[in-house]
C-alpha positions in Angstrom: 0.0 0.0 0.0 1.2 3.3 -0.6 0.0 6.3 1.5 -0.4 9.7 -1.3 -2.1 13.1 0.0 -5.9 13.6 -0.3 -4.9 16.1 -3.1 -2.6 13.3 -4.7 -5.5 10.9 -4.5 -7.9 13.3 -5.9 -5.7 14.0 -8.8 -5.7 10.1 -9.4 -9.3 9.6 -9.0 -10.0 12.5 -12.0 -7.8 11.3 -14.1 -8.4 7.4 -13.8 -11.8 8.2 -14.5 -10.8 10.6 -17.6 -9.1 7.9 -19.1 -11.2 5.1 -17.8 -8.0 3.8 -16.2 -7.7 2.4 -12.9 -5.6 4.9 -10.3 -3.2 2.1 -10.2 -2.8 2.3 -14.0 -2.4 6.3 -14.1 0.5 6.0 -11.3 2.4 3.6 -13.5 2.2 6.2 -16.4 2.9 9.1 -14.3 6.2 7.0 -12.9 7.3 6.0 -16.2 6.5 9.2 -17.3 8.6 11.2 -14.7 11.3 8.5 -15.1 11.9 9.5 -18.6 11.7 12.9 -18.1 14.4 12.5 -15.4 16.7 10.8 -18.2 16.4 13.1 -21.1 17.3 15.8 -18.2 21.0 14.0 -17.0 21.3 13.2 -21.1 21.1 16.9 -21.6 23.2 17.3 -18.5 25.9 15.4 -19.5 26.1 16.9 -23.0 26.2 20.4 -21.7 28.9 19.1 -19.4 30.7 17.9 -22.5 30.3 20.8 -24.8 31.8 23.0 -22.4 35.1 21.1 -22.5 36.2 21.7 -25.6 38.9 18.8 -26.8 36.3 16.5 -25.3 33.6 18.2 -27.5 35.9 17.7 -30.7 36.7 14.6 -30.2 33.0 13.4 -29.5 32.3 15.1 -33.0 35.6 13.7 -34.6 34.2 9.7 -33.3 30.8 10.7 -34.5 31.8 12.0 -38.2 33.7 8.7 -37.9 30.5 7.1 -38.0 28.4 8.8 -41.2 27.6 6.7 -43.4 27.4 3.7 -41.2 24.1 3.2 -41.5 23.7 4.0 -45.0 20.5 4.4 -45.2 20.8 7.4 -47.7 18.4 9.6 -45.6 20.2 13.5 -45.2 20.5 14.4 -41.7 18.2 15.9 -39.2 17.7 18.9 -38.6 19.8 19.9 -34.7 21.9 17.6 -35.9 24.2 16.7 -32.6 27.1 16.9 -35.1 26.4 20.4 -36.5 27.8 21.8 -33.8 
């Protein structure tokens, strides 16, 4: 059993019945939800961290041209491209 706030519970109840979820159901997706968000943040973290050492930051973007054309699969790069820099 887990012990949430009255408020917390609330929030549950509305939303299980919004989706026509159970609570147990929307506090999975909430967890997996805040789990990711909390990776993409320390991803972002540690690239910051690297981009602001610079021979590091070169020589991520030295391994990565390293590996164009790898895949081959003749698509043109995205847009934000890591390795634009």
């Amino acid at each position: 059993m887990l012990r949430v706030s009255a408020a917390t519970h609330d929030a549950l109840q509305e939303l299980a019945r919004q989706d026509h979820i159970s609570m147990q159901e929307v506090l999975g997706v909430a967890v997996e939800a805040y789990r990711r968000e909390r990776l993409i943040a320390a991803t972002n973290d540690a690239y910051a961290a690297l981009r602001s050492n610079e021979p590091a930051w070169q020589e991520f973007q030295d391994d990565m041209a390293g590996l164009d054309g790898v895949l081959m699969d003749g698509l043109d790069d995205a847009p934000g491209d890591i390795r634009g820099g």
